[in-house]
C-alpha angles and dihedrals in degrees: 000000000000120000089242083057105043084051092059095041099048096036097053096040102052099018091045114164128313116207106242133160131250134221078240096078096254138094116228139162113269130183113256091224087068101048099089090054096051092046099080080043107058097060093188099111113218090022089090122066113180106191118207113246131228102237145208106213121045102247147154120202128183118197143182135206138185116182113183135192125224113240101270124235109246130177124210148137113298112215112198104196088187097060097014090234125140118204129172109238148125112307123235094235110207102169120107115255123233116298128189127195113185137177122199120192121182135173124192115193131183098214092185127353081273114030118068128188124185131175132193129198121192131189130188132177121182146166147146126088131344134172122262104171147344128241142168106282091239090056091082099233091144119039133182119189120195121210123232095278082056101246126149110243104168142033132190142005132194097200111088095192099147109028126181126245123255136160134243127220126208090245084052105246116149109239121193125242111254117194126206108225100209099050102015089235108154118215136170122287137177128326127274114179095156106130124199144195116251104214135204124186119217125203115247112294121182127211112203108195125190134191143157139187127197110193142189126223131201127174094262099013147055138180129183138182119204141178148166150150143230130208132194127163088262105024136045118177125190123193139161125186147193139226149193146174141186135187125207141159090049089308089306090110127041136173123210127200119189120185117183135176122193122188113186132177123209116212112163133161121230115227110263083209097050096033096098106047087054131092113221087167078119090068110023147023130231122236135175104240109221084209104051101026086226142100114266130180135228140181130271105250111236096022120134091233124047121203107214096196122201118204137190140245098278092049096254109145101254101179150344143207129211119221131191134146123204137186132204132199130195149190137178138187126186144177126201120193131192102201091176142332092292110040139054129192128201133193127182137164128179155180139223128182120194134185142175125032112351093157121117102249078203104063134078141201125216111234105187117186136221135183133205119194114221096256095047127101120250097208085061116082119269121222127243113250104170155347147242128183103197124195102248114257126204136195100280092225122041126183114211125197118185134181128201124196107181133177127191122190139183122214107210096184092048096029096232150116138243108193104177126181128193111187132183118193130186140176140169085256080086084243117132124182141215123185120163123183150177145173140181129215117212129183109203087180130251088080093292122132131195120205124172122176145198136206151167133180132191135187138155122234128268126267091253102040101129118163088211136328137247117214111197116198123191136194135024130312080206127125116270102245124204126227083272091046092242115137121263121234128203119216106292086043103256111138112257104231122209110282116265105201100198119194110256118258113224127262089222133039148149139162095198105133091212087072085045116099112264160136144240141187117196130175138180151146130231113205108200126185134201120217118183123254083054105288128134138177126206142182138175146175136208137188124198132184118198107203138169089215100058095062109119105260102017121257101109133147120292127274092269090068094058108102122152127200132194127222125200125172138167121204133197108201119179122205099226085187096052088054094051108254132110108024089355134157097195091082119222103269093111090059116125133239110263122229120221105211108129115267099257087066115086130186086034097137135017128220111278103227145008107280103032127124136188136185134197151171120225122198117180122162117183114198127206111194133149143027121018104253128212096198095304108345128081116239131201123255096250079057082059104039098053108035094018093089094046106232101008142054117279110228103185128012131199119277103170121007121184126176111184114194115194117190141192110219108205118179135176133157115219084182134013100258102038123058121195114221133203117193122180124169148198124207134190131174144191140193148187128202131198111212107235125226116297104355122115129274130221146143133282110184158048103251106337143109115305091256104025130127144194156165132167132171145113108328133201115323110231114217108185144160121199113203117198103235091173138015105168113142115277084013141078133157118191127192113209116197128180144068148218133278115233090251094141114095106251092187101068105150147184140258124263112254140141090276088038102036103157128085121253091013095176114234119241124317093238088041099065118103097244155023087249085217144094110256139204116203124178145175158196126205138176127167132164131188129203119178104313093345126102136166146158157171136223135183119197139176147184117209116179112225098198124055087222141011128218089288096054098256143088129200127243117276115251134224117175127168119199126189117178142163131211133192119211101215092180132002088278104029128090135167119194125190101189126188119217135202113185128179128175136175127228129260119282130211108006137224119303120259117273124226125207118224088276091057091244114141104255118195115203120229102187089090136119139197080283080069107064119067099229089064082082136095131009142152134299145185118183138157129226134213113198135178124201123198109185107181099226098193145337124066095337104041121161091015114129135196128194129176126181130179109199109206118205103238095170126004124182107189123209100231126325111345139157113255118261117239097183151280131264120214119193123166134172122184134148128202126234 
C-alpha cells in the first residue's frame, strides 16, 4: 500500500473520534488529527478537551497557532464635535478583534512493546474585542466622537449609561422617537430595526492546559486512562477519561468505547467599571442590611451561580465574584470498518450530560421597558421608559446526542486519499447540527503533501437565543383609594397600592450568536513535508465565515451576527522511531556527544560533523517577589509610592512578577566547523499590583483578579551560526554570532476602563513580547572536559541595533559572563554549580503621549515604578545549581535532560525595581 493509504487506514482505525465541544453551541465527533488545528479556533477556553493519545509511533511535535478575528460591523451614534450633529451609521470600529496565539507540545512514548504513555501541553493567550449584547442600533450601546478636524477617535463602548429613546410596535419594530419642536411631545417615527453588537475589549489572558494518557496494548486489544486539567484567571477545569479497543475480523473490524468526566469551576470577576450599569437580579436579590443601614446583596438559593459581593467601608458595594461549578459526563461508541484494501468506514455516535452553570459570566442581554397606561391602546407603539443590561443566564443541565458518518478512501492512480465526514448533532437546548466535511490528501513527491479541505457547518438557534428583550408594564404605581378617596390600608396598615401586571421575564436567556442559528463555510490546505531522519514540517491555513444566511433553510440570525476569522500554523513533528530512539531498529550509534554545560547557558557546543541535526526545547521562567528595591536596598512603599514614578505619584506597585520563554533549539551542520541555529520562541507573562494608599481602585482585566496582568504570544525569532575556533581533546571554543528579529509584538496594549480611559493605553514596558529591535548577540565559549570533570566559560552580549522601536523605545544592552563546573558521577549522570555576572542598561526613549477624543494630551495616573523607563535594567550576580541526565543506551538513547535553578546572590537595581527570587532552566534535546 502507499504511505498516504496506510496513514488514513491506521489513523482512523486505532485514533478513531473523540467527543469535544465547539464555539457553535453544540458537541460533535471530531477527528483527532484536526483538533490541533480547531483549538486555537474555538476560543472558549475548558470546552475543548484534547485528550493525549496513546500512539503508535514514538514521536514529539511542537506547533504554533495564530487565529485571528475580522474587524466586526457595528452600528452606533455618531457624535460630530465639529458640527454637534448625532447620526445612526456604521462605526468606524477601531478596536483590535479577537486574536489568539496558541503553542501546542506533545510527546508520545512507548515505555515497553505493550505500555504507552503520551502526554499534551497547550498554551493560549488572547485579547481585543468581543461581543457582549446586542441592542437596538439607536440605544446608544456603541458610540464613536469625532474631534474638530472630524476623525474618528473611539470606537466602542460596553457601557449603555445614557441610552436614546425609541418606540415599540406590537408587531416589534423598532420605531424612532420624533419630537415636536413647538410643544416637545414625542411621538412615533420611522422604523429602525438595525441591531448591533455592543462590544468590550479585554487586555491579553492566557489558558495553560495539561493531559496525559498511559495505555495498554494487546494484540487485539487496547485500553487507556487519561486525564488533565486546564487553568485560566477565571476558569479551571478538571477531566479524566477512559478508553478501549477491540479488534476483530482479523483487524478488519474494530469497536471503540470511550467514557469522560469533566468537573469545571467558574470564578469570574465581575468587572468593578461596568458593575453599576448591569443588572445581576438573575443571580441574586437586594436587602437592606439592619447592621449595616445599606443594601446588600445575596445569592438566589438553588441557582446554578452564585455572586459573592465586597463592600467598603462605607457599605457601597465595591466587587463582586461570580461562582459556578459543571460537570460534565460522556460516552462514545464507535465502529470502524475496513471494506477492502483501499477503503475504511467509521461510525460513531455519542452522549454528554452537563449540569450546573454553563452561562458566560461575561455576556449580557439587553432588557429594555415599556410601559402602557390603562386607557392607552396596545396596537399603538409603546414608548421606551428604561434599560437593563442582565447577565445571560442558561439551563443549568443540557443533554447532548451526536452522530458521526465518516469515509476514508484511497486513490491508487493519484496516490492519494478522500477522508469525508458527515455529523449530526442534537440536544434539549432546541439546537440541531449539520457539518459536513472533506479533504483530500495529496502526495506532489519529494516528501511533500498537499491537503486542502472543505467544510460547512449548520444549526438553529437554541430555545432561549434572544438579541435582546422587551419587558411591558401596565397600570398605575398610584395609591388604591377608597369610595371616600382615603387611602386603603392592608393589614399591618401600609397603604395597598393599583396593581402593575408586568410581562414575565424569561427564566432563560442569552444573546450569544453562537447559540443563534447559523451557518458557516471554512476552507483551507495543510502543506507537510518529510525530511529524512524522521522530521516534518508542516503548515496550514483556514478561513471561516459565520453567517445567518447560510443556515439550511433559511431563517438565520441578522447581518450584525456574521463575523468571519482566519488560522494559520506551522508544526514541527519528530519520528523518535525513524531516528532510531524509543522502539527503534536503527540502532544508537548516530547519537551525539552531550555537553554538559548547565542548561541556562545556550551556544555551548556546536554540532560535531557535516550532516547532523539536532533538535531541542528550551523552557526557562524567572520570578520577582518581595520587598521594592532602590539599587540594593528595599524601600517602603511610601518611598514607592512618592519618587517611583518619577515625577508623579505611583498608584499601584508590583507584588509578584513572572516571564516563561519557551524555545525551539534547531540545529543542523552544513559543514563540520559551522552549525546553523534556529531559534523561535514563545513568551508569556504575568503580574500582580498592590494598589497603593489613597489612589483609586478599579478594575484591569477580563475576568481576573482586581490588580492582574498579563500577555503571552510568539516572542523574538533567534537566527545564529557557531564556528568552531578551536577542537583539541579535553578542550573546545566556540564563537556564536548572530542575533533576533524583532518578531515579538512590542504594542501590546490594555483594555479601556475608568483608571485606563484612553484607546490603545500600552501595557507595561517589561511586559511586551519582544525587544522591538534588531539585536546582535554574541558569544564566546570554551569548555573542556578531563575524566568526570568538566568546566567552562562564556562571554555574551546584546547590542541593539536600532535607537526605538515602533513604540518609540528600546531596551538596555546587555553584557553576562558565566564560569561553572560539573562532576559526572556515572556515564548519565551530571551535576553543574555556575557562577553568574549580569549587567543591563535602562530603557531608552519611552511610549509615545497619549491624546484623549478631544485631542487634548491626556497623562495617565494609574501607573506604577513598571511605567518609567529607568526602572529598568541593573546589575546581578547569581549562582546557579544544575543537574544533566543523558540516556546512554536502551529504549531512550540520545535523549538529554538538564535542569538549573539560578539563585539571585547580589542584585543592584537600576531605580526602583521588585526583588528577584530566582530562574528555572529546564532543556530536552536529542542528536541525529
Amino acid at each position: 500500500m502507499a504511505v498516504i493509504k496506510k496513514f488514513y487506514l491506521k489513523s482512523n482505525r486505532h485514533s478513531g473520534t473523540h467527543i469535544m465541544s465547539n464555539g457553535d453551541g453544540v458537541v460533535r465527533a471530531t477527528p483527532s488529527h484536526l483538533q490541533a488545528l480547531t483549538a486555537a479556533a474555538l476560543v472558549l477556553p475548558g470546552l475543548l478537551q484534547s485528550p493525549a493519545h496513546a500512539a503508535e509511533e514514538d514521536s514529539v511535535d511542537f506547533q504554533y497557532s495564530h487565529y485571528q478575528e475580522g474587524k466586526r460591523d457595528i452600528s452606533g451614534f455618531v457624535s460630530n464635535l465639529a458640527t454637534q450633529t448625532e447620526s445612526i451609521s456604521k462605526l468606524p470600529n477601531n478596536l483590535n478583534p479577537i486574536e489568539v496565539d496558541s503553542l501546542h507540545g506533545s510527546s508520545r512514548i512507548s515505555l515497553t512493546d505493550r505500555i504507552k504513555f503520551s502526554f499534551n501541553y497547550t498554551q493560549d493567550t488572547w485579547s481585543g474585542a468581543t461581543p457582549v449584547g446586542t441592542a437596538p442600533a439607536i440605544v446608544r450601546g456603541n458610540r464613536a466622537r469625532y474631534n474638530s478636524t472630524s476623525t474618528a477617535v473611539t470606537g466602542a463602548s460596553p457601557i449603555a449609561g445614557e441610552v436614546t429613546s425609541f418606540y415599540l410596535d406590537k408587531n416589534s419594530n423598532i420605531l424612532e422617537v420624533k419630537t415636536d419642536p413647538s410643544t416637545g411631545e414625542l411621538s412615533p417615527g420611522s422604523i429602525n430595526n438595525q441591531l448591533t453588537h455592543v462590544l468590550a475589549t479585554a487586555s491579553p489572558e492566557t489558558r495553560k492546559q495539561g493531559d496525559f494518557k498511559l495505555g495498554y496494548e494487546w494484540d487485539e486489544a487496547a485500553v487507556d486512562v487519561g486525564g488533565g486539567i486546564s487553568i485560566e484567571n477565571d476558569y479551571e477545569s478538571r477531566f479524566v477519561n477512559l478508553g478501549g479497543r477491540m479488534d476483530f475480523n482479523q483487524k478488519q473490524t474494530t469497536v471503540n468505547l470511550g467514557l469522560s468526566y469533566t468537573n469545571s469551576d467558574t470564578f469570574a470577576t465581575l468587572d468593578a467599571d461596568s458593575l453599576q450599569f448591569i443588572s445581576t437580579t438573575s443571580y441574586e436579590e437586594r436587602f437592606s442590611d439592619e447592621q449595616s443601614g445599606s443594601f446588600r446583596f445575596k445569592g438566589i438559593e438553588g441557582s446554578a451561580g452564585q455572586i459573592e459581593s465586597t463592600y467598603d467601608s462605607l457599605g457601597r458595594r465595591s466587587g463582586a465574584v461570580l461562582n459556578g461549578n459543571r460537570q460534565d459526563w460522556g460516552t462514545q461508541l464507535g465502529l470502524t470498518q475496513v471494506l477492502n484494501k483501499d477503503a475504511v468506514l467509521e461510525l460513531n455516535m455519542g452522549y454528554i450530560r452537563s449540569t450546573g452553570f454553563m452561562a458566560n459570566p461575561y455576556k449580557l442581554v439587553y432588557a429594555f421597558n415599556f410601559e402602557a397606561l390603562p386607557e392607552q391602546d396596545l396596537s399603538q407603539p409603546l414608548l421606551f421608559i428604561g434599560q437593563q443590561a442582565r447577565i445571560e443566564i442558561r439551563p443549568d443541565e443540557r443533554n447532548q446526542f451526536n452522530w458521526n458518518l465518516g469515509y476514508n478512501q484511497y486513490i491508487a492512480p493519484l496516490d492519494a486519499a478522500l477522508h469525508f465526514d458527515y455529523r449530526f448533532a442534537h440536544d434539549d437546548w432546541g439546537i440541531n447540527a449539520h457539518t459536513f466535511e472533506a479533504d483530500w490528501a495529496q502526495p506532489i513527491g519529494s516528501g511533500w503533501t498537499v491537503t486542502p479541505r472543505v467544510r460547512y457547518y449548520s444549526q438553529s438557534g437554541a430555545d432561549f437565543y434572544t438579541p435582546f428583550l422587551t419587558i411591558l408594564t401596565t397600570g398605575y404605581d398610584t395609591p388604591a383609594l377608597d369610595s371616600n378617596g382615603d387611602a386603603i390600608l392592608d393589614g399591618d396598615g401600609n397603604p395597598v397600592t393599583n396593581h402593575i401586571d408586568t410581562t414575565k421575564v424569561p427564566k432563560y436567556y442569552s444573546s450569544d450568536q453562537r447559540l443563534s442559528g447559523f451557518g458557516a463555510l471554512s476552507g483551507g490546505v495543510t502543506v507537510a513535508k518529510q525530511f529524512a531522519k524522521g522530521v516534518s514540517l508542516e503548515t496550514g491555513f483556514e478561513y471561516y465565515t459565520h453567517q445567518g444566511s447560510l443556515k439550511i433553510g433559511g431563517g438565520g440570525e441578522q447581518d450584525f451576527a456574521n463575523y468571519d476569522y482566519w488560522v494559520a500554523n506551522a508544526a514541527l513533528k519528530i519520528n523518535l522511531e525513524s531516528i532510531g530512539a524509543p522502539g527503534g531498529h536503527t540502532g544508537h550509534s548516530n547519537h551525539h556527544h552531550a555537553s554538559n554545560a548547565p542548561a541556562g547557558v545556550m551556544f555551548d557546543h556546536a554540532l560535531e560533523k557535516f550532516g547532523d541535526v539536532m533538535v531541542g526545547y528550551r523552557f526557562m521562567r524567572s520570578e520577582q517577589a518581595g520587598n521594592m528595591l532602590l539599587g540594593s536596598q528595599a524601600v517602603s512603599q511610601d518611598t514607592v509610592r512618592f519618587n517611583g514614578c518619577g515625577d508623579q505619584e505611583c498608584a499601584v506597585a508590583p507584588n509578584f512578577m513572572a516571564m516563561n520563554m519557551h524555545m525551539l533549539d534547531l540545529m543542523v551542520a552544513p559543514t563540520d566547523w559551522l552549525t546553523l541555529m534556529l531559534m523561535p520562541q514563545w513568551v508569556d507573562m504575568e503580574m500582580d499590583m498592590t494598589p497603593l494608599d489613597n489612589t483609586p481602585r478599579g478594575g484591569h482585566n477580563h475576568g481576573g483578579a482586581a490588580h492582574d496582568h498579563q500577555t503571552g504570544g510568539i516572542g523574538d525569532t533567534g537566527v545564529y551560526a557557531l564556528f568552531k575556533l578551536l577542537e583539541q581533546s579535553g578542550h573546545h571554543i566556540n564563537l556564536s554570532l548572530g542575533g533576533t528579529a524583532p518578531t515579538g509584538d512590542v504594542e501590546v496594549t490594555l483594555r479601556k476602563t475608568v483608571t485606563n480611559p484612553i484607546p490603545g493605553t500600552l501595557i507595561h514596558y517589561g511586559m511586551q513580547l519582544g525587544s522591538g529591535t534588531w539585536d546582535f548577540k554574541p558569544s564566546l565559549t570554551y569548555t573542556g572536559e578531563i575524566e568526570q570533570l568538566s568546566w567552562g566559560a562564556q562571554v555574551t552580549g546584546t547590542k541593539r541595533l536600532e535607537s526605538r522601536n515602533d513604540a518609540n523605545f528600546a531596551f538596555g544592552d546587555i553584557f553576562q559572563g558565566s564560569v561553572w563546573g560539573g562532576y559526572q558521577w556515572t556515564n548519565w549522570l551530571t551535576t553543574t554549580v555556575r557562577s553568574a555576572y549580569t549587567q543591563q542598561g535602562a530603557i531608552h526613549g519611552k511610549y509615545r503621549p497619549l491624546f484623549d477624543e478631544f485631542g487634548n494630551p491626556f497623562t495617565p495616573t494609574h501607573i506604577g515604578p513598571f511605567d518609567t523607563p529607568a526602572n529598568y535594567g541593573g546589575q546581578f550576580v547569581d549562582l546557579g545549581l544544575g543537574i544533566n541526565v543523558t540516556v546512554p543506551n536502551g529504549a531512550f538513547a540520545g535523549n538529554t535532560l538538564k535542569f538549573e535553578w539560578l539563585q539571585p546572590l547580589h542584585t543592584d537595581y537600576n531605580g526602583y525595581q521588585l526583588d528577584r527570587d530566582g530562574a528555572l532552566s529546564a532543556t530536552w534535546s536529542i542528536g541525529f
